[in-house]
PDB file of the backbone (N, CA, C, O) and the ligand in Angstrom, with CONECT records:
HET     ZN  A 101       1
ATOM      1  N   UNK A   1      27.915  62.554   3.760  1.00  0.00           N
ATOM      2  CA  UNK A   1      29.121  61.778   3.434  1.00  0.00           C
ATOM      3  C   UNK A   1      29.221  61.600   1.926  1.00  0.00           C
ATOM      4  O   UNK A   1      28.211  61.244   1.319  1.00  0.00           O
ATOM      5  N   UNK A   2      30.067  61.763   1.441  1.00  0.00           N
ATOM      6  CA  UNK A   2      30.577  61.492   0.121  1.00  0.00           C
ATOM      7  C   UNK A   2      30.333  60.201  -0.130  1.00  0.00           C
ATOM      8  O   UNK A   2      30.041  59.382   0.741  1.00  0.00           O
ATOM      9  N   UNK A   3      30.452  59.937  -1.461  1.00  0.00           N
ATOM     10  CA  UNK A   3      30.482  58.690  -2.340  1.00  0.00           C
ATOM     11  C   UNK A   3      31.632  58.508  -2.179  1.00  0.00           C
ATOM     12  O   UNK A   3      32.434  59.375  -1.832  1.00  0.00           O
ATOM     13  N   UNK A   4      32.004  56.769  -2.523  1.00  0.00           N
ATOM     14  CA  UNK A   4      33.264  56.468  -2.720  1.00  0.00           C
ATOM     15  C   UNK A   4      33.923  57.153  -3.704  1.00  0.00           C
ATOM     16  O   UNK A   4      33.253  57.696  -4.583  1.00  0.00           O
ATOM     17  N   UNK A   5      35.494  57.248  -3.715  1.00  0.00           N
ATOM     18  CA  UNK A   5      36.343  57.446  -4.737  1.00  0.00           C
ATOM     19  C   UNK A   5      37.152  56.514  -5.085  1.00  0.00           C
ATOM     20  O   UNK A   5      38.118  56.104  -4.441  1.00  0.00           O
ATOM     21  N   UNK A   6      36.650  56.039  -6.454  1.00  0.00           N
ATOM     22  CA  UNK A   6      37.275  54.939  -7.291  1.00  0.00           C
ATOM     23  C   UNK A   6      38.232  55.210  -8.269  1.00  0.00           C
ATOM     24  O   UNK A   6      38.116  56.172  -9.028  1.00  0.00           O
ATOM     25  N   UNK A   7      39.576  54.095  -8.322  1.00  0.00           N
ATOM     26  CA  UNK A   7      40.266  54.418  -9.356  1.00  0.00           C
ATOM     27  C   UNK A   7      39.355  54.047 -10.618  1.00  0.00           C
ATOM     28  O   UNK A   7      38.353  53.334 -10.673  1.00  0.00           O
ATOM     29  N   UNK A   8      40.077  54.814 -11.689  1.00  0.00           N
ATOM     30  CA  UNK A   8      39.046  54.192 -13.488  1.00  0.00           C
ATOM     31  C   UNK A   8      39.660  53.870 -14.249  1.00  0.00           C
ATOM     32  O   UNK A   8      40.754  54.435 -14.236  1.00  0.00           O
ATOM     33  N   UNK A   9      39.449  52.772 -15.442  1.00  0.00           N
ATOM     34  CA  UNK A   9      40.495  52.533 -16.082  1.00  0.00           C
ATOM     35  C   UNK A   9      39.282  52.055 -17.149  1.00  0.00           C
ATOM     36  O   UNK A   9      38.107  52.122 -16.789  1.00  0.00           O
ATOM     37  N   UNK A  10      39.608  51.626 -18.331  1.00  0.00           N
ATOM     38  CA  UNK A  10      39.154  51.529 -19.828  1.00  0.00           C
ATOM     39  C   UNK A  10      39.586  49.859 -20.231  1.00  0.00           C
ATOM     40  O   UNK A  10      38.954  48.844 -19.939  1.00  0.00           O
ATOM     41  N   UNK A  11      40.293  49.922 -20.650  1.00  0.00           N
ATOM     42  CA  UNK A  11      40.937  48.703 -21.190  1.00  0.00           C
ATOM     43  C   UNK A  11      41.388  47.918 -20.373  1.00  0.00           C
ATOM     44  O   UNK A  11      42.618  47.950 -20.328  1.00  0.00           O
ATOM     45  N   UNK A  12      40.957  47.275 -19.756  1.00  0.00           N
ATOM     46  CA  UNK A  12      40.406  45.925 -18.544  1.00  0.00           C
ATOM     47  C   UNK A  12      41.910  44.947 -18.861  1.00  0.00           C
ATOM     48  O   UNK A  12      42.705  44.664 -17.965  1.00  0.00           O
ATOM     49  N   UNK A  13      42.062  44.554 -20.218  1.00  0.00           N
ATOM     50  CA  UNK A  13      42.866  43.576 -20.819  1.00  0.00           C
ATOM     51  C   UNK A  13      44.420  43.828 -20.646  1.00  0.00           C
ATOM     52  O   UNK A  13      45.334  43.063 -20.952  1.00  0.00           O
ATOM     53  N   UNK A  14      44.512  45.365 -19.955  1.00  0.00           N
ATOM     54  CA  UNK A  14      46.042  45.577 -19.957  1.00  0.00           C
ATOM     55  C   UNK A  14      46.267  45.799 -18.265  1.00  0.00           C
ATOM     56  O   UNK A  14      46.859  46.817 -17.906  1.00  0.00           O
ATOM     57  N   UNK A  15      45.722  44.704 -17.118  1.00  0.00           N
ATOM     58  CA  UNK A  15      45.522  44.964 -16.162  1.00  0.00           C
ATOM     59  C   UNK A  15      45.333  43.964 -15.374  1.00  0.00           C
ATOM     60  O   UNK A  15      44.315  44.162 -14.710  1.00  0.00           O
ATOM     61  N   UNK A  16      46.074  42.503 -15.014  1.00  0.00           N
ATOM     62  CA  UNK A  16      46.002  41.551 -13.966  1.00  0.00           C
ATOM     63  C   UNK A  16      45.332  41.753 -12.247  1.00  0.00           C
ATOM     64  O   UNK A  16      45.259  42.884 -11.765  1.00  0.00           O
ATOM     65  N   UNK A  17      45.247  41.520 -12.098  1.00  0.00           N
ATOM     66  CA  UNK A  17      44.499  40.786 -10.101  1.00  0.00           C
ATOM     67  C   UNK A  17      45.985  40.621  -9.592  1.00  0.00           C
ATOM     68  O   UNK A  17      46.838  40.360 -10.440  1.00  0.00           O
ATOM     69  N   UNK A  18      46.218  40.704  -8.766  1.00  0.00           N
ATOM     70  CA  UNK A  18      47.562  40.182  -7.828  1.00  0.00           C
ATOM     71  C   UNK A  18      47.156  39.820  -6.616  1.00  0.00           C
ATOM     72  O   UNK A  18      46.135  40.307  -6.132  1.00  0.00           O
ATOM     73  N   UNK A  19      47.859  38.970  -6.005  1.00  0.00           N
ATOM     74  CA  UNK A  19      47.861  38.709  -4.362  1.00  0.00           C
ATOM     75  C   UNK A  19      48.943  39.072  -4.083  1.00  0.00           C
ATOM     76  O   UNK A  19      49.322  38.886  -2.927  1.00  0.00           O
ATOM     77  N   UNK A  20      49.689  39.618  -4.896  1.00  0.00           N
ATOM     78  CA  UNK A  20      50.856  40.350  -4.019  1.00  0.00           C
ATOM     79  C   UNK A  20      51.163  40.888  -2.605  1.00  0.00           C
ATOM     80  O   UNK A  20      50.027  41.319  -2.408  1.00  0.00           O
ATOM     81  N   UNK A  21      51.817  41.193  -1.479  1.00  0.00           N
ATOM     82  CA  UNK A  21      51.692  41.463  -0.261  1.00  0.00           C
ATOM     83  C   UNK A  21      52.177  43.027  -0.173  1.00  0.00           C
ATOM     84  O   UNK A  21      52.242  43.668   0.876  1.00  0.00           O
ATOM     85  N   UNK A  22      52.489  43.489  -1.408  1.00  0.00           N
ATOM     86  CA  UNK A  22      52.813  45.008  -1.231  1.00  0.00           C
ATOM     87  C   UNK A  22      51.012  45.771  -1.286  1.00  0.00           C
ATOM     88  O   UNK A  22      50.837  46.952  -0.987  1.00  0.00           O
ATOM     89  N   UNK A  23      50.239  45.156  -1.569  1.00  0.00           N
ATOM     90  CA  UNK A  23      48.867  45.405  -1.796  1.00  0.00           C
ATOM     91  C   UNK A  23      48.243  46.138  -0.320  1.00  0.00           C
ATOM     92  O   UNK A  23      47.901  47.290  -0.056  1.00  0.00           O
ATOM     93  N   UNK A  24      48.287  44.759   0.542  1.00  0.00           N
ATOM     94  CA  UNK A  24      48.343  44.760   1.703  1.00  0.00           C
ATOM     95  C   UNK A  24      48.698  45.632   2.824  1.00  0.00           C
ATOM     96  O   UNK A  24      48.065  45.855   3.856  1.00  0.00           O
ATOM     97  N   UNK A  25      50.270  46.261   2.273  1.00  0.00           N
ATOM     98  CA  UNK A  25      50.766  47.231   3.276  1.00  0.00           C
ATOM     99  C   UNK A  25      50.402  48.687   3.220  1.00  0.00           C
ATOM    100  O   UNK A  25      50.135  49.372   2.232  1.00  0.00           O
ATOM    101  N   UNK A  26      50.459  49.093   4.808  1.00  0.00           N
ATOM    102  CA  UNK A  26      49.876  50.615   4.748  1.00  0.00           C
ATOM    103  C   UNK A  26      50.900  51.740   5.074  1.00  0.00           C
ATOM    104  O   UNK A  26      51.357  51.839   6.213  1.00  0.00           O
ATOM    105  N   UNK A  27      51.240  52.539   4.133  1.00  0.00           N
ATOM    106  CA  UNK A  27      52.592  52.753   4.189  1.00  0.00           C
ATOM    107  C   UNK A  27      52.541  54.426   4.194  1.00  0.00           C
ATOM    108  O   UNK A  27      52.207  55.190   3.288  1.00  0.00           O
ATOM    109  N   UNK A  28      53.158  54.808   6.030  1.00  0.00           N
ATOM    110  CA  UNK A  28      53.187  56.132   5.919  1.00  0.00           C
ATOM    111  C   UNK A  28      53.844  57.259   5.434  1.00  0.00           C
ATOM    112  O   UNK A  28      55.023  57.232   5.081  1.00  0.00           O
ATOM    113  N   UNK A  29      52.872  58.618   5.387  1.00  0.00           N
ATOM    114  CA  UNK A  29      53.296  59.562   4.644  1.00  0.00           C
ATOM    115  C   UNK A  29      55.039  60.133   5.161  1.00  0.00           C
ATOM    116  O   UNK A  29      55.728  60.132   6.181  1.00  0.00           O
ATOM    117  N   UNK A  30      55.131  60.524   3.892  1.00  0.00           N
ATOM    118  CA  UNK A  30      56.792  60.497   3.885  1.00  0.00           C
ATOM    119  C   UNK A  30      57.908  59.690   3.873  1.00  0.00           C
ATOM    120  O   UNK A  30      59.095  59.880   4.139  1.00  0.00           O
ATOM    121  N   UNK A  31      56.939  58.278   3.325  1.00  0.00           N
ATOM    122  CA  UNK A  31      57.771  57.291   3.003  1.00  0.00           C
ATOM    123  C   UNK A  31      58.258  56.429   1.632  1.00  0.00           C
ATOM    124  O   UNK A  31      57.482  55.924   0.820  1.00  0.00           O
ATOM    125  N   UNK A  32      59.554  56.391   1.580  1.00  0.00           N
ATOM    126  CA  UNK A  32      59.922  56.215   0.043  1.00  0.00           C
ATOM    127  C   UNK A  32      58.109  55.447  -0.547  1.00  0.00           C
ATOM    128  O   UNK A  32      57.153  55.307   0.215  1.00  0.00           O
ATOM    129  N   UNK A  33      58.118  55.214  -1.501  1.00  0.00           N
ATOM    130  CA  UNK A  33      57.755  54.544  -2.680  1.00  0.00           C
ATOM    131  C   UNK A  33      58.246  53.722  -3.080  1.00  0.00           C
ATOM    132  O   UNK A  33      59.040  53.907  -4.002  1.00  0.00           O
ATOM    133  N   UNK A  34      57.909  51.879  -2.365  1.00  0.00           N
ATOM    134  CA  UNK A  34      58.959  51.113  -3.483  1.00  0.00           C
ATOM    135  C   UNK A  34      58.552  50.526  -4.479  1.00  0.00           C
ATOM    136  O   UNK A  34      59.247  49.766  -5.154  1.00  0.00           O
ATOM    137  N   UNK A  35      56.976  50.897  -4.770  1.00  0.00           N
ATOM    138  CA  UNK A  35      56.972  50.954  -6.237  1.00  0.00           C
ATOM    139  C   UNK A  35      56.028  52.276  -6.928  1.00  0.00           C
ATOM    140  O   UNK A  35      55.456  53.278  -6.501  1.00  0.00           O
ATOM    141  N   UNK A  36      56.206  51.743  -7.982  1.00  0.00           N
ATOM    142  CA  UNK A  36      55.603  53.119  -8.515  1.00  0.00           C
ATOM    143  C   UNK A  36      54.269  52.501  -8.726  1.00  0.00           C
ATOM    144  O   UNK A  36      54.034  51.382  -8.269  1.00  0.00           O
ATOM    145  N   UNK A  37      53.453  53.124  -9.346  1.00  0.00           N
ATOM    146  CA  UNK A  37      51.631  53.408  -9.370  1.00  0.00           C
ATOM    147  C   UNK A  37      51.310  54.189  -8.972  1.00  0.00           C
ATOM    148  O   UNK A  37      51.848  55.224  -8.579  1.00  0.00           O
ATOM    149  N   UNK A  38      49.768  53.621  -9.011  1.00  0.00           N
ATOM    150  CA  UNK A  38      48.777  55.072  -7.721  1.00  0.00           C
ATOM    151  C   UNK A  38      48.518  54.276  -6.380  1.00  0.00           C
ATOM    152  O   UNK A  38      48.224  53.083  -6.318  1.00  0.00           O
ATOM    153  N   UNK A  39      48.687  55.182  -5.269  1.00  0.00           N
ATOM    154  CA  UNK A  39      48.270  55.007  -3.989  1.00  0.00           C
ATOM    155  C   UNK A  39      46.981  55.639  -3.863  1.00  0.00           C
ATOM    156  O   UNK A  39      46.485  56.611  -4.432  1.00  0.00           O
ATOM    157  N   UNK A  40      46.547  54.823  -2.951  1.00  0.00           N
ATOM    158  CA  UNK A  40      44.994  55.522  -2.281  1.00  0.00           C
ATOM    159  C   UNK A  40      45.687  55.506  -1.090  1.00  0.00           C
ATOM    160  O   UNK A  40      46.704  54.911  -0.731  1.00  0.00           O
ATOM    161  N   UNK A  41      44.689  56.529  -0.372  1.00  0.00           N
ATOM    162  CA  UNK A  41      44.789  56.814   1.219  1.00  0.00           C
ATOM    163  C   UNK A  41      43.845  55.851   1.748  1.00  0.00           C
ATOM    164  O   UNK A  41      42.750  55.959   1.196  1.00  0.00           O
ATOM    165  N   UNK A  42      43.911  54.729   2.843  1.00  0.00           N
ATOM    166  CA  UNK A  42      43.186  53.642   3.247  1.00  0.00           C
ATOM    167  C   UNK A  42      42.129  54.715   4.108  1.00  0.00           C
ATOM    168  O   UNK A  42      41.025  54.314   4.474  1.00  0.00           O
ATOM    169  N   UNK A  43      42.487  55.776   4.316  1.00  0.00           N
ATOM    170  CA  UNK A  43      41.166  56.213   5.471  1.00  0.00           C
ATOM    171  C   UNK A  43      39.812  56.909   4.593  1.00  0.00           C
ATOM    172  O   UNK A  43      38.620  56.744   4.853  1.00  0.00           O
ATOM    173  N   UNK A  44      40.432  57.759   3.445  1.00  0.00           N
ATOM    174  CA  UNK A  44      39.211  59.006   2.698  1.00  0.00           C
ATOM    175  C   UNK A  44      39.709  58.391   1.123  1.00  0.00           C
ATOM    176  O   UNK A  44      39.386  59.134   0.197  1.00  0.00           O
ATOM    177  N   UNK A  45      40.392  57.226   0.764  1.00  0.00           N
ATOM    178  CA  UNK A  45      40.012  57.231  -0.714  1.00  0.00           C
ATOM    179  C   UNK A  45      41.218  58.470  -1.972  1.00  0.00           C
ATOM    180  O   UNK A  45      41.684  58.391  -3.109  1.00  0.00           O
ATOM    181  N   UNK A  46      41.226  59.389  -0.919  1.00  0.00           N
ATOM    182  CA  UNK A  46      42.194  60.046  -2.359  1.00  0.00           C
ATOM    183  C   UNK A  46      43.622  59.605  -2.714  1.00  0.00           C
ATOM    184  O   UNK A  46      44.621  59.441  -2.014  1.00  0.00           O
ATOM    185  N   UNK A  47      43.408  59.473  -3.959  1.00  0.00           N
ATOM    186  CA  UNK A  47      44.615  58.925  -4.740  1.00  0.00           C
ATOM    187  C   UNK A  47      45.913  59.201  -5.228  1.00  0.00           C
ATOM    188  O   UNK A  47      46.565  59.858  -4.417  1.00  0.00           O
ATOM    189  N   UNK A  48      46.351  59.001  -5.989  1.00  0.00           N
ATOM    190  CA  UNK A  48      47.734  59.909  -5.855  1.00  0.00           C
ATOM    191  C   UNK A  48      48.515  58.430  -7.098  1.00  0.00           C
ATOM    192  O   UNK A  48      48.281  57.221  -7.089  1.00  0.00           O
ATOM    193  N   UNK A  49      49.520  59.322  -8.079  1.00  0.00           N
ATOM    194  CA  UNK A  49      50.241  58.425  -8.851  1.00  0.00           C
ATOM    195  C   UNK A  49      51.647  59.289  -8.177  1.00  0.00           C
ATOM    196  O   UNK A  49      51.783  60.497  -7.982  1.00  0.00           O
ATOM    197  N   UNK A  50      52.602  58.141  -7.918  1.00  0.00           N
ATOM    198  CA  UNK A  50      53.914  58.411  -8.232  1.00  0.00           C
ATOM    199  C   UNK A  50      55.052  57.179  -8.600  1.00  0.00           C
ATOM    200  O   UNK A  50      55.011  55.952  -8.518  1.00  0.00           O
ATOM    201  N   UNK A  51      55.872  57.958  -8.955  1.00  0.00           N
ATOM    202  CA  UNK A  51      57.520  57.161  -9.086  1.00  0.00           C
ATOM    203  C   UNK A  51      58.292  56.069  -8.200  1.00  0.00           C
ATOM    204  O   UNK A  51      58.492  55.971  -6.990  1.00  0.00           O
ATOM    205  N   UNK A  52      58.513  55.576  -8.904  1.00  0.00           N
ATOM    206  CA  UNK A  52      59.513  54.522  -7.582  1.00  0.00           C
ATOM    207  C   UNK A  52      60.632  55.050  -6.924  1.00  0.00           C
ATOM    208  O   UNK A  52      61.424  55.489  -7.757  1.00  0.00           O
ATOM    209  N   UNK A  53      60.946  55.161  -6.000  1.00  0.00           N
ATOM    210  CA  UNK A  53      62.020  55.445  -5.116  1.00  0.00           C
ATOM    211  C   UNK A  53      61.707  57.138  -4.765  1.00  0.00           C
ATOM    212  O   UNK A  53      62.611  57.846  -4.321  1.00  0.00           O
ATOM    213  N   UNK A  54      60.276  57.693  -5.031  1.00  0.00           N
ATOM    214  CA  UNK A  54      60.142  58.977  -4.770  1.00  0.00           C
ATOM    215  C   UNK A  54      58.954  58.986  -3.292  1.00  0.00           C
ATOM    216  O   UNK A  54      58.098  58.167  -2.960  1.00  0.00           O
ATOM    217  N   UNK A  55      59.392  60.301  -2.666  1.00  0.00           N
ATOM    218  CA  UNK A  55      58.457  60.360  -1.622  1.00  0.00           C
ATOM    219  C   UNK A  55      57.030  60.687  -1.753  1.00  0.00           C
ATOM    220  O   UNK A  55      56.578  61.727  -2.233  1.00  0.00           O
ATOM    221  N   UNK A  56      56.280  59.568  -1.216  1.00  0.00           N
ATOM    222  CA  UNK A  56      54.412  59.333  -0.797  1.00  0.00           C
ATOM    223  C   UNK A  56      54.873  60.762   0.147  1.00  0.00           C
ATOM    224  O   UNK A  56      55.746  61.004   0.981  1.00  0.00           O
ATOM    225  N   UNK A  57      53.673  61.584  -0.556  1.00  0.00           N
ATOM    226  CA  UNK A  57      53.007  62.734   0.529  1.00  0.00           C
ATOM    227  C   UNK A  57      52.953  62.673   2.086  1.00  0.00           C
ATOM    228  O   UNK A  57      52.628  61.725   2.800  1.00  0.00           O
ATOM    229  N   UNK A  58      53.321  63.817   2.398  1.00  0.00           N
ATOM    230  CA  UNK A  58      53.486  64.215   3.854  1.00  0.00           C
ATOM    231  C   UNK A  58      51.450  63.588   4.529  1.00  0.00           C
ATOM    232  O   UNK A  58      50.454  62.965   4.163  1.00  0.00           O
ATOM    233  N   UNK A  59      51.983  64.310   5.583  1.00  0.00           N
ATOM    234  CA  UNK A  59      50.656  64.004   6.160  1.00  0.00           C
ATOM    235  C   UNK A  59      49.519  65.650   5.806  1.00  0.00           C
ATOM    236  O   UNK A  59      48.295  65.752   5.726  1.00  0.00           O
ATOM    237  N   UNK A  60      50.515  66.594   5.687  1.00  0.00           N
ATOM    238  CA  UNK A  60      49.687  67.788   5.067  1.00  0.00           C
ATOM    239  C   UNK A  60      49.178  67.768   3.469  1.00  0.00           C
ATOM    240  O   UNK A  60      48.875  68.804   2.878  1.00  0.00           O
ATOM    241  N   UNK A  61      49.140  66.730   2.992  1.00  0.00           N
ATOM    242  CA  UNK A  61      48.793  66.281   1.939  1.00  0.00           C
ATOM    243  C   UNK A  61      47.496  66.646   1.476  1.00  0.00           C
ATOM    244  O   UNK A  61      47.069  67.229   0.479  1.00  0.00           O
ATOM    245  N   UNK A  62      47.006  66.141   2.477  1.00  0.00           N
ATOM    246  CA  UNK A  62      45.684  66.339   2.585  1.00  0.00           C
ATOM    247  C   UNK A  62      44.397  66.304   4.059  1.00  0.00           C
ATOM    248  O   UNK A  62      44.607  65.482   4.951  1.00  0.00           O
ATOM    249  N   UNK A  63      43.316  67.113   4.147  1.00  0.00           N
ATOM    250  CA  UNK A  63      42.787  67.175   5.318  1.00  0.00           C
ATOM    251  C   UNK A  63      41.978  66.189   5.837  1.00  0.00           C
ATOM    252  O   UNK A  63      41.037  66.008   5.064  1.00  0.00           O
ATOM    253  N   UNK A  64      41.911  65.293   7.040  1.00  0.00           N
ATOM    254  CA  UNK A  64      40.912  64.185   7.052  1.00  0.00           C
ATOM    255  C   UNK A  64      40.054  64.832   8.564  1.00  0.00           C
ATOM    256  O   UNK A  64      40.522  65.496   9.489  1.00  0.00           O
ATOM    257  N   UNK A  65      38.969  64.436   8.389  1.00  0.00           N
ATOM    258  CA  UNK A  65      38.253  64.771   9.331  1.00  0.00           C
ATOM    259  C   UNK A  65      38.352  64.496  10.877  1.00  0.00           C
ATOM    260  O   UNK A  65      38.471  63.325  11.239  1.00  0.00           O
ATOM    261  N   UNK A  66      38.323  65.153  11.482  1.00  0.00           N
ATOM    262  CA  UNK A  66      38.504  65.207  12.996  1.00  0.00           C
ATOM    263  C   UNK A  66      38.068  63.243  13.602  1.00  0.00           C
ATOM    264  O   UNK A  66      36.898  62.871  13.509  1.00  0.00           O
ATOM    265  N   UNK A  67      39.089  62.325  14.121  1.00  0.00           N
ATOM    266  CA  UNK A  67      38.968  61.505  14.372  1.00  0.00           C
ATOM    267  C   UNK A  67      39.270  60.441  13.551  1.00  0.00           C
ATOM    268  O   UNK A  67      39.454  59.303  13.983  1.00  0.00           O
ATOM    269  N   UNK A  68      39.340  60.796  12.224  1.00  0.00           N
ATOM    270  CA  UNK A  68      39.971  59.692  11.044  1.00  0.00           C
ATOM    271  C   UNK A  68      41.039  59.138  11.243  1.00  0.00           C
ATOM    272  O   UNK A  68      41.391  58.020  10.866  1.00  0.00           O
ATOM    273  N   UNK A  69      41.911  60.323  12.183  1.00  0.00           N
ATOM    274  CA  UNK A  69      43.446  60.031  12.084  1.00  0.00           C
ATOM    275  C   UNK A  69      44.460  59.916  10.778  1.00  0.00           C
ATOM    276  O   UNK A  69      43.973  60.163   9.675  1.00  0.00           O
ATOM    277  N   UNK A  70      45.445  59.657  10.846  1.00  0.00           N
ATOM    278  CA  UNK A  70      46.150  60.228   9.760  1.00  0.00           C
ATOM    279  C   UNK A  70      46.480  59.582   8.482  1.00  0.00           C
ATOM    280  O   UNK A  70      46.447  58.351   8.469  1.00  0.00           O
ATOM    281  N   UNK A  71      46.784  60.193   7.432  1.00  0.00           N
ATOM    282  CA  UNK A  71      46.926  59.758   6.090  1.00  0.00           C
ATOM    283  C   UNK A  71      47.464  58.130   6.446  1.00  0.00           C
ATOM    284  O   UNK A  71      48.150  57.920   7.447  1.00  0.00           O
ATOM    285  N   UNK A  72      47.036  56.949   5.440  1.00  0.00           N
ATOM    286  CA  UNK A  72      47.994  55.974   5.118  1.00  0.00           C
ATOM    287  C   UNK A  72      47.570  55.267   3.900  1.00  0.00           C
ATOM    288  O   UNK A  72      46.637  54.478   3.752  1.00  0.00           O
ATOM    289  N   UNK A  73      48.353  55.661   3.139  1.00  0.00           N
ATOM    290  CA  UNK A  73      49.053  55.274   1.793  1.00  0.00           C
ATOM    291  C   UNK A  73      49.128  53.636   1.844  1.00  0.00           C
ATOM    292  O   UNK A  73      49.707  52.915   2.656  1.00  0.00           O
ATOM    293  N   UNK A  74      48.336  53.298   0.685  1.00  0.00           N
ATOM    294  CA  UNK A  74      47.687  51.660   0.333  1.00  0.00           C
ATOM    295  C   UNK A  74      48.179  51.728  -1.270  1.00  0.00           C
ATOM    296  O   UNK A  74      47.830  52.605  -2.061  1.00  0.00           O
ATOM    297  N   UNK A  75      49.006  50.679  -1.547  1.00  0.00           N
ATOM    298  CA  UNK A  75      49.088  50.499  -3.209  1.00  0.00           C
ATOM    299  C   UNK A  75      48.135  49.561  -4.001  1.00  0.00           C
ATOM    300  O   UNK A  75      48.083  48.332  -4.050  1.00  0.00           O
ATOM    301  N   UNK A  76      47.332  50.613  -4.660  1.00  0.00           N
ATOM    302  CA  UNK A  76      46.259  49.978  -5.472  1.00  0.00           C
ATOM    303  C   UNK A  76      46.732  49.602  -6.870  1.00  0.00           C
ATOM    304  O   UNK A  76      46.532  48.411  -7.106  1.00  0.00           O
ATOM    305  N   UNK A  77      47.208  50.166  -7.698  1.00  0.00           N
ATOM    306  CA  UNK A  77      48.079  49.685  -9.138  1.00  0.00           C
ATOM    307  C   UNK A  77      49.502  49.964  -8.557  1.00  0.00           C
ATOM    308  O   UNK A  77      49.907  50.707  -7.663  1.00  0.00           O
ATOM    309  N   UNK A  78      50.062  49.147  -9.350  1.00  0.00           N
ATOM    310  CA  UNK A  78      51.717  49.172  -9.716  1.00  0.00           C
ATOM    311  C   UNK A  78      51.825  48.713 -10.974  1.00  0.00           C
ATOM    312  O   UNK A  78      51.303  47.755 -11.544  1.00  0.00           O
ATOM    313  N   UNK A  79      52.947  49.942 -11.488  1.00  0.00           N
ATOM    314  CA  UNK A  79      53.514  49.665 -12.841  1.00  0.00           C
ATOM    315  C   UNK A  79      54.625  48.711 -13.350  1.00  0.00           C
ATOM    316  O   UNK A  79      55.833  48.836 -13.146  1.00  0.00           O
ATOM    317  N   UNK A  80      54.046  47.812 -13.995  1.00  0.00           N
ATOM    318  CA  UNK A  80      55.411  46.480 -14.301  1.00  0.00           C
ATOM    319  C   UNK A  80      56.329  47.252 -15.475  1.00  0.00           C
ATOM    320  O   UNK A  80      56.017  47.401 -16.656  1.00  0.00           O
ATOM    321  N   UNK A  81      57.419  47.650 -14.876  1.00  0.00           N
ATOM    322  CA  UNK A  81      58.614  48.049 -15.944  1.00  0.00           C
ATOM    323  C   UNK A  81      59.449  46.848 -16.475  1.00  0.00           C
ATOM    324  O   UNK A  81      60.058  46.029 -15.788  1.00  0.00           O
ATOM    325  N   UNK A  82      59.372  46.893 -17.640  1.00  0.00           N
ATOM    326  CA  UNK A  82      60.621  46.049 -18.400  1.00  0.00           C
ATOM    327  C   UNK A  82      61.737  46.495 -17.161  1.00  0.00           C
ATOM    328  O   UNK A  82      61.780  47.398 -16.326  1.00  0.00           O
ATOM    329  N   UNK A  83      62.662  45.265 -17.558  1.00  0.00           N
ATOM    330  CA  UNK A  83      64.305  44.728 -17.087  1.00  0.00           C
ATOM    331  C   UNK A  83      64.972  45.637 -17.576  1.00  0.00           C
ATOM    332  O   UNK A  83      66.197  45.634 -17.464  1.00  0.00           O
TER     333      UNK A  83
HETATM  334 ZN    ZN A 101      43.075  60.535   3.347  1.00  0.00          ZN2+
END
């Protein structure tokens, strides 16, 4: 079994904690993006940055092992855009 796969980041100070509830949700492949950042897949860890209002990866995205069942897309960062 693999090691975890962690997001990485440097500069700690440009980067808040949230309890936000978009955190929370597990949101399947082929479904808008309503925000932008990187998603992890809640089952194998791989990550993924995209756009707001653009489509999270199909489920052929990527391969998960026999019994994992299928991709679902978890928002780990989101990008705060100016107004
Ligand atoms: Zn996965």
């Amino acid at each position: 079994m693999k090691g975890a796969i962690l997001a990485q980041y440097k500069h700690g100070q440009f980067l808040t904690q949230s309890q936000h509830e978009a955190f929370d949700t597990l949101v399947s492949p082929g479904t808008t993006a309503a925000n932008a950042g990187i998603y992890r897949c809640a089952v194998c860890g791989d990550e993924i940055g995209i756009a707001k209002g653009h489509t999270l990866p199909p489920q052929n995205h990527h391969q998960h092992a026999p019994g994992q069942g299928p991709i679902k897309w978890q928002l780990l960062v989101f990008a705060v855009q100016r107004k």
